[in-house]
N, C-alpha and C positions, 0 to 999 in steps of 0.2 A: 036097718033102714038105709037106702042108699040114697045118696045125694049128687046131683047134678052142679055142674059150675059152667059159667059162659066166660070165655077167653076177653079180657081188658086190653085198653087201646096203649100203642108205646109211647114213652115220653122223655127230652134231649137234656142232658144235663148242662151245669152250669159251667164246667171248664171246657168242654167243647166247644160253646158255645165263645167263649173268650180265645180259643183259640182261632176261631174262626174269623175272627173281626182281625185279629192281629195279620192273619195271614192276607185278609183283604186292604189292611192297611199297606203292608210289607210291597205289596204289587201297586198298592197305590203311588210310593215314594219311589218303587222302581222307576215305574211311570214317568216320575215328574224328573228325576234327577234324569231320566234318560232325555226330558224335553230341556232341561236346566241345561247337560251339557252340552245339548244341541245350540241351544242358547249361545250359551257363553264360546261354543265354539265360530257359531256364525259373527261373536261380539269382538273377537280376536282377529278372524280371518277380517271382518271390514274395517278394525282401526293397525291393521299390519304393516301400515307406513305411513301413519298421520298420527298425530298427536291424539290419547285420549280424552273424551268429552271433560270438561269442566278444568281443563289446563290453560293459566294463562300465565303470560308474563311480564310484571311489570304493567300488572292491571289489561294488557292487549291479550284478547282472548285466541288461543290457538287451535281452540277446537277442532279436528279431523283436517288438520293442515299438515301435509308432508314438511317434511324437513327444509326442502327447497323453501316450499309456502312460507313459511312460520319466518324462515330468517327474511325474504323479502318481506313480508310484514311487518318483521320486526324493526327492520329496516327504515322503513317508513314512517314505524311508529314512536320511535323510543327517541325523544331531543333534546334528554337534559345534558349529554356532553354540548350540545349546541347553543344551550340558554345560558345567557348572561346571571350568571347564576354568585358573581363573587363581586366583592364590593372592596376596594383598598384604600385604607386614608392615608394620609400625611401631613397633617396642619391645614394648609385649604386646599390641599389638590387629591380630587380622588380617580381612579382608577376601575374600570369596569372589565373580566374575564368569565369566560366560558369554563369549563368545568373541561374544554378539549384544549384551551390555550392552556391550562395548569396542567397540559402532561396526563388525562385520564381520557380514555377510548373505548367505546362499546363493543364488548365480544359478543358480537351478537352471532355467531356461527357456535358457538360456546352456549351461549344461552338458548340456543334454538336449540341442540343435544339435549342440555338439561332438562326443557321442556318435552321430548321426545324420552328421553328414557323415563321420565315420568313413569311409573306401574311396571318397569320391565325389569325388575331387579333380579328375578330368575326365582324368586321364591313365591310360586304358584298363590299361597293363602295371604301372603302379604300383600302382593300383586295385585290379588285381588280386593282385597279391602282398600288400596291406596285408587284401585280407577273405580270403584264405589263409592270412595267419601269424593274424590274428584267432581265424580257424577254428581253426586245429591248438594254438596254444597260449596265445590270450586277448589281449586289448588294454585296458587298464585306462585310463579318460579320467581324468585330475587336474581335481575338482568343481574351478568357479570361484567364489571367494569375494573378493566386495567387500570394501576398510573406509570406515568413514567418522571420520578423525581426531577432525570436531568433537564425534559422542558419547564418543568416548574420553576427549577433553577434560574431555566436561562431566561424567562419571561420575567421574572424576578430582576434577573442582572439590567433588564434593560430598563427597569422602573427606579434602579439603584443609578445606571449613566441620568438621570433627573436629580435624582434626591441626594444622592452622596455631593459633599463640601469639603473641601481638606481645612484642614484644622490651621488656624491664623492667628498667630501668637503676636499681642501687642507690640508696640516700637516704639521707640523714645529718642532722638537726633534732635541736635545742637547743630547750628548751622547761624555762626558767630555768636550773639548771643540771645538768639532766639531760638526757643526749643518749641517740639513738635511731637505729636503724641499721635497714635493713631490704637483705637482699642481691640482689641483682639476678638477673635472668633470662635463657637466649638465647632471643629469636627462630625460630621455627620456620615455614617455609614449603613445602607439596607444590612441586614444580620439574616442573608440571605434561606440561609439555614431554617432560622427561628421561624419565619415567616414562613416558608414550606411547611414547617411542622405543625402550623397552625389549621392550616386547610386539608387536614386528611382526616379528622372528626366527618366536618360536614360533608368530604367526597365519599365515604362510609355510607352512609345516609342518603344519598344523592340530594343532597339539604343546600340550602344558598348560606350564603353569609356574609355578615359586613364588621371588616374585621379592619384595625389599624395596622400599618407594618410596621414591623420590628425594627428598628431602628436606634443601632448604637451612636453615642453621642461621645466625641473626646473632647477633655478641656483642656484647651492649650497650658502652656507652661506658665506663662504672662497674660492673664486675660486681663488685666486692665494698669494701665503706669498712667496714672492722671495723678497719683498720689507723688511719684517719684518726679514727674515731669514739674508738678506745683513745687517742690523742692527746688528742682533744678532754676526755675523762673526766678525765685526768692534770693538764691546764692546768686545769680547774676542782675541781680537790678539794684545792686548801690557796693558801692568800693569793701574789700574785706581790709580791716583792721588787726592785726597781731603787737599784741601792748606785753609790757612786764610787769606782774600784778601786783608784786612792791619795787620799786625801782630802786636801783640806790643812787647814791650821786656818780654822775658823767655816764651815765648807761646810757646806749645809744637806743634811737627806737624814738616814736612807734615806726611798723610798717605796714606802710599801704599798698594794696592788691586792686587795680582797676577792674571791671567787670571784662575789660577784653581780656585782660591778664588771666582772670582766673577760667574765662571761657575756653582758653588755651590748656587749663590744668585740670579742666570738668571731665570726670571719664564717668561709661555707666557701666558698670557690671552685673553680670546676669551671675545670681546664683541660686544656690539648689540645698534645700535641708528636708527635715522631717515634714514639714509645712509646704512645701512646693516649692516651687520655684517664684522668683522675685528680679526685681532690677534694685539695685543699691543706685545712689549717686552720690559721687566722692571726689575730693580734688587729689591730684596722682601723685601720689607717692615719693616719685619718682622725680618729679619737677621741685616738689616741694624739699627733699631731703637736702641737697647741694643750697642752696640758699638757706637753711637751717645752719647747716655743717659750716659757713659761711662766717655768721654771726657769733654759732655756738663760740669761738675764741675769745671774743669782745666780750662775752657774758660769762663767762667761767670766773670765781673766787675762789680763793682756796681758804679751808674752816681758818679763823683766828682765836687762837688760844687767851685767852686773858693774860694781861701783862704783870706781875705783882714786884712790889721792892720787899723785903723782908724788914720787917720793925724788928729792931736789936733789941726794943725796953719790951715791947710784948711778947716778943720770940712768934708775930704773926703775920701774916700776910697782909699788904695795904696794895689794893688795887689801882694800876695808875688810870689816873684818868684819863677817859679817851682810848682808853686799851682795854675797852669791854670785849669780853669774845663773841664774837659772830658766826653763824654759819659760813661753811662752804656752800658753793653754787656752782651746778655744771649743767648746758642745757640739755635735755633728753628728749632727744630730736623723732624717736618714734612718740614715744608717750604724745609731745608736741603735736604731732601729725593727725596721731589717735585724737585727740583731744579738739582739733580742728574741726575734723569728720563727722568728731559729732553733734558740734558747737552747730556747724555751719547747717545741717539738714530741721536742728529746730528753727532756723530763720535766724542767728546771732549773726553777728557782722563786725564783733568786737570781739576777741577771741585772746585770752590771755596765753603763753608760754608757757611750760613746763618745764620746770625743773626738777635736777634730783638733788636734796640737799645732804651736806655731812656735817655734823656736830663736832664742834669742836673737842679735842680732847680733856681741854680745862677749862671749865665754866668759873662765872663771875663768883661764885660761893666756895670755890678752892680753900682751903684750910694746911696750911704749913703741916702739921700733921698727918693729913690724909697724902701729902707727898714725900711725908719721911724728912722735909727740913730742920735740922735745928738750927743751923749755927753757919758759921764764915768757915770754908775751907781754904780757900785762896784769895791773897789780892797781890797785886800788882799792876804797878805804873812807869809807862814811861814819859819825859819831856820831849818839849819840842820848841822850846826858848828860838827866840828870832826865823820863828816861821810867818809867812805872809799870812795876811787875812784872808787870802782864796783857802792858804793848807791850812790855816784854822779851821774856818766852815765847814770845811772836807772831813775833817777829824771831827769834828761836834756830830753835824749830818750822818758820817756811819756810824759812831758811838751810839747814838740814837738810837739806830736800829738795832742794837743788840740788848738796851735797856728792859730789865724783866722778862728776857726769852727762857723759856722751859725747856731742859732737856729729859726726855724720860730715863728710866733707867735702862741698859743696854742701846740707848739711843744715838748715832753721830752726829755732830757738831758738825758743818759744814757753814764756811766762814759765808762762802761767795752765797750761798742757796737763804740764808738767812738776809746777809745784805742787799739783794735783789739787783735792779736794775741800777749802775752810774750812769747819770746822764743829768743834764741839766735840766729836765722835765721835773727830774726829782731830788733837784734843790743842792744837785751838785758844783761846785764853779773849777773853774782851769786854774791849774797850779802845776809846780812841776812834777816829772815825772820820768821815770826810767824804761827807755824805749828804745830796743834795735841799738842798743850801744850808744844811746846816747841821754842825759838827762835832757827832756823838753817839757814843754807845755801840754797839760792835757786833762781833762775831765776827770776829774776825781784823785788829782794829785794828792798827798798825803794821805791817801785811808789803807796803805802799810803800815803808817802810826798805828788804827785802828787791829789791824791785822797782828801784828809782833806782838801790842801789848796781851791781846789775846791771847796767842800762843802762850807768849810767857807765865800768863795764868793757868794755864792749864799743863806747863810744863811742870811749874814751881807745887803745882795742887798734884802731882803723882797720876795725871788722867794718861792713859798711852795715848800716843802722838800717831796719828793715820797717816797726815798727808802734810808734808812742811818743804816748802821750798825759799833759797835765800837770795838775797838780792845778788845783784852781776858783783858791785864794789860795798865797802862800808861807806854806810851811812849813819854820820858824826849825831846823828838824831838818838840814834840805836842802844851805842859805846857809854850811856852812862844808866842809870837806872836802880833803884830800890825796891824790895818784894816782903811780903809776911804772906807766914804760911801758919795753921795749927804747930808746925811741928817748930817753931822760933825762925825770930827777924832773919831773912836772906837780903844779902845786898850781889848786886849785880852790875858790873863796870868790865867794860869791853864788847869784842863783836862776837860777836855764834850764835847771836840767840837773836836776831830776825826772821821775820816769814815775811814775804811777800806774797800777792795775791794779784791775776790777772785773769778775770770771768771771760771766757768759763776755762780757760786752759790750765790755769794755775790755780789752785784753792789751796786752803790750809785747812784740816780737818782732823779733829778728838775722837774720841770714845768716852763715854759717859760707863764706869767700867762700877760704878756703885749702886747698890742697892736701892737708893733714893734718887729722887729727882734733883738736878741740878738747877738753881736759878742764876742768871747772870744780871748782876748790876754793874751800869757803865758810868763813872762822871766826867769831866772835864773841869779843872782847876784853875784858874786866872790865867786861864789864855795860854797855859806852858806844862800842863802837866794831865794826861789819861789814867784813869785807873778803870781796871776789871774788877770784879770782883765775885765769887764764888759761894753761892750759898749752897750747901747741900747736910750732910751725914757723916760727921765724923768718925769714920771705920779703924783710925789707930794709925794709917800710914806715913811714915814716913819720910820724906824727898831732901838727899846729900846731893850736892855738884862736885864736881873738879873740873878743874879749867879755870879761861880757858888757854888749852895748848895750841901758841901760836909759831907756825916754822913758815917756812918757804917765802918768809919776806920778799918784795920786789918793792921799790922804794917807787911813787909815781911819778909817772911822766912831769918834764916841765909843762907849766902853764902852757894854756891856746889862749890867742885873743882874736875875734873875729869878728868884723865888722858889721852892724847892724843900722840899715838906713834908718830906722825906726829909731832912733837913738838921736839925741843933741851933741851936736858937740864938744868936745871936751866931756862927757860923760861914757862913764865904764862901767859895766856891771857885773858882776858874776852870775852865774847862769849854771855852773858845774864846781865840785869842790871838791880837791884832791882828797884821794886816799892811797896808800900803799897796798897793793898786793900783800895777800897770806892764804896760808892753810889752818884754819882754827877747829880742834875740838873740845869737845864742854860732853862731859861724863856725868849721866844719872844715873843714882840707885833708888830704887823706890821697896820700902821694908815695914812690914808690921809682925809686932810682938818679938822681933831679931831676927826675924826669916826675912830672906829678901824675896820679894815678891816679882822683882826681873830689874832689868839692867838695861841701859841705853845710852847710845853714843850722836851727839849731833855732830856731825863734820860737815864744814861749810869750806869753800874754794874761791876766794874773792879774789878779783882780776881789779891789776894797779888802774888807778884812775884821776885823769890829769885835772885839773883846774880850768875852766873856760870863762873869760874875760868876751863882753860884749862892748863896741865901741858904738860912739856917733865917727861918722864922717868927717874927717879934718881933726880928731883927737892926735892930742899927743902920748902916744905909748911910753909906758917902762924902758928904758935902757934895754935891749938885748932879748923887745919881747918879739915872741914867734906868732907875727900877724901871720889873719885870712883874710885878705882884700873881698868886700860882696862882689862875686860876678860880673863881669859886663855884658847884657843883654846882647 
């Protein structure tokens, strides 16, 4: 059976069909990118020398403004270098500036570039997105603004010729005795510097501000003497007083300082420590040391030793009375001074002295023991039968002073520095005296008595002999004498053994050559006989003489009589009393346990010495005597 078919209609499939849309899209975007570039090309060619749309600067809008435009606009528009834009304090004065007077100026040839290359970076897809967001929602250029430090500086410097003070250190003058104070000042200086550094935050910004200046401050060295000057007032308004704050008797003093006085002696000095600086007020130094140094002689004592006799039945010390020991006193003229300075700045106007004291070496509690005493080394005495009451006196008066004198051990004896001053001040009277070749009249006649028996004590007690010098002639005073010693009775008769003594040239001086202290007791006997006497430490020694050996006799001169207006007539006196000339020596051995301990020789040289007879007027002389008629004027 055969069969027929009729031909069906054709029909597009589905990926042609997507091809097809794509190829009509593909020609669509050709299309449009070919209008886009036309676009963008006409969008080029009309902003190719004007700023792109939506650029501004500094808020003024530059929109399709050539370079020239844009800076005359900008010109016009931009005034914060011109607005008073800064504000400057200083305590109550302030200061108004431009943001052009501190040194900062608008580049506006600068900023109008900036705004112009806006979009032209050379990177076509960036380029174009920066003058896209420009367009759609704006691009603001930040104006460029220069500074320039140095006019900031100098606008500065000229706020600093106002406000800068140089620094004014208080004053303090005396002008007689009225003082004067004037209080000091700080220092004030612009910190030029600091103050620039402040104002570049808000020129950043182009921001205003109200700012204080910097402003360094110096404090004088002295900023106030009201304190020093109130001193100064105080010390000159009533007389300064300097007292001795235990006096003893005869001390001179007080002394008074007038206020013009001390106006004279007021100085101020400026000084300087950890704490700053200050003004002292003080009286000078200078003025005051010579008036110190002055007095100082009048107030010096020297220490006193306690005086003791030794008790034979207790074998102990009995202190004389009245010979308590004392300090020494010497003035100490800076301490003094010191002590002034600072008396006088609290307001005092009485002002005690300064001394430096010494202790005596032997106080009032001395113990025989604690100086090594036991017993009597030496004594010896000589007479002085038919001496005057002045050479009496004379002989008591310096016995006196050697009563209970201490010698240490290794200590010398010096006759003159113990007996102190002769004079009639101190209790000495005129008697006679050997003088220039002649026996006269003279202050402290007889204390050679004092002197020899001395000696003799300390010849007869084995002490070495330092310093002995003997009279010019014999003296009939001398030539007789008895001694005890430790070592048995010595007797003494004849001349060799005087010392004389003439302060200061002449002294007679010991050695205290024993282990113990030495005490010395003096008496005086019915008016005609001295003893010494030696307490110390019987060491064993002891003291042989020979002598003494006397040669070169010269027999002396006849009598002198020489007339004396002062005299009655028919009265004669003696006045000088012969001795003959010699050469005598007197030989010691001093010896303990049979060893001699040394040997010594006194040789004396006495020159003959006449007799002198004083007359009155109209006496009748001796047969065949050898007058001196007195002078005729």
């Amino acid at each position: 059976m055969a069969s027929i078919s009729a031909p069906l209609p054709s029909q597009e499939s589905p990926l042609a069909s997507v091809a097809r849309w794509l190829s009509a899209a593909a020609c669509l975007l050709v299309i449009a990118a070919s209008c886009a570039g036309i676009a963008l090309g006409i969008f080029q060619l009309a902003y190719a020398h004007s700023v792109y749309p939506g650029v501004t600067a500094s808020g003024v809008d530059l929109s399709g403004l050539s370079r020239t435009e844009a800076i005359d606009l900008l010109s016009r528009s931009f005034a914060y270098t011109r607005t008073p834009a800064f504000t400057f304090r200083d305590r109550d004065k302030t200061w108004q500036a431009t943001p052009g007077e501190l040194g900062a100026t608008f580049a506006v040839e600068a900023t109008a570039d900036r705004a112009f290359a806006y979009g032209r970076s050379g990177d076509l897809w960036a380029d174009a997105q920066d003058q896209f967001w420009a367009w759609y929602e704006g691009a603001d250029m930040a104006p460029i603004v220069q500074f320039d430090p140095a006019r900031a500086a100098s606008y500065f410097d000229r706020i600093a010729a106002e406000v800068d003070t140089p620094v004014r250190e208080a004053s303090l003058t005396v002008n007689g005795t009225q003082v004067s104070v004037t209080p000091g000042a700080y220092g004030r200086t612009v910190n030029v510097l600091a103050t620039v550094a402040k104002i570049l935050d808000p020129l950043r910004v182009l921001g205003t501000a109200d700012l204080p200046l910097v402003v360094d401050e110096y404090r004088p060295g002295v900023l106030d003497a009201s304190e020093q000057a109130a001193i100064a007032t105080s010390i000159l308004s009533q007389p300064l007083t300097l007292v001795i704050d235990k006096p003893l008797p005869g001390d001179p003093g007080p002394w008074v300082f007038q206020p013009a006085q001390l106006a004279s002696m007021l100085i101020i000095h400026r000084v300087e420590d950890a704490n700053g600086a200050r003004y002292e007020v003080a009286l000078d130094a200078a003025q005051l040391t010579p008036f110190l140094e002055t007095v100082a002689p009048l107030l010096a004592t020297s220490p006193q030793d306690a005086r003791f006799t030794f008790n034979d039945d207790t074998r102990e010390l009995d202190i004389i009375p009245g010979q308590e020991a004392h300090d020494g006193r010497a003035l100490d003229v800076a301490a003094t001074i010191q002590n002034i300075n600072a008396y006088v700045v609290t307001g005092a106007h009485t002002i005690p002295l300064v001394f430096a004291i010494t202790a005596p070496q032997i106080g009032n509690g001395a113990k025989a023991a604690d100086l090594g005493i036991t017993g009597l080394v030496s004594s010896q005495s000589t007479y002085f039968t038919g001496s005057s009451a002045e050479r009496i006196g004379n002989i008591r008066t310096g016995a006196a002073a050697f009563l209970g004198v201490l010698i240490p051990p290794g200590g010398t004896f010096s006759f003159d520095t113990l007996l102190g001053d002769i004079s009639l001040d101190t209790g000495f009277s005129e008697a006679l005296i050997i003088y220039a070749g002649r026996t006269i009249k003279g202050v402290g006649g007889g204390i050679c008595q004092v002197s020899t028996t001395a000696f003799r004590a300390a010849f007869f007690g084995g002490y070495p002999i330092m310093e002995r010098h003997s009279h010019a002639y014999q003296v009939h005073y001398y030539d007789r004498g008895a001694g005890q010693t430790p070592a048995g009775p010595t007797s003494w008769n004849g001349p060799g053994l005087d010392a004389t003594i003439f302060s200061p040239v002449v002294d007679f001086q010991f050695l205290n050559d024993r282990q113990s202290w030495l005490l010395i007791e003096t008496y005086v006997y019915n008016n005609n006989q001295l003893q010494f006497k030696f307490y110390s430490a019987d060491d064993g020694r002891q003291v042989t003489l020979e002598g003494p050996d006397i040669t070169n006799v010269i027999p002396a001169p006849p009598d002198k009589y020489e007339e004396n207006p002062d005299l009655a007539t028919g009265e004669i006196k003696q006045v000088d009393y012969k001795a003959d000339g010699a050469d005598t020596l007197v030989r010691r051995k001093v010896e303990r346990d049979g060893k001699v301990l040394w040997e010594d020789a006194i040789r004396t040289h006495y020159l003959p010495w006449q007799a002198v007879f004083q007359y009155g007027p109209g006496t009748t002389l001796p047969e065949g005597a050898n007058a001196t008629p007195t002078p005729t004027p």
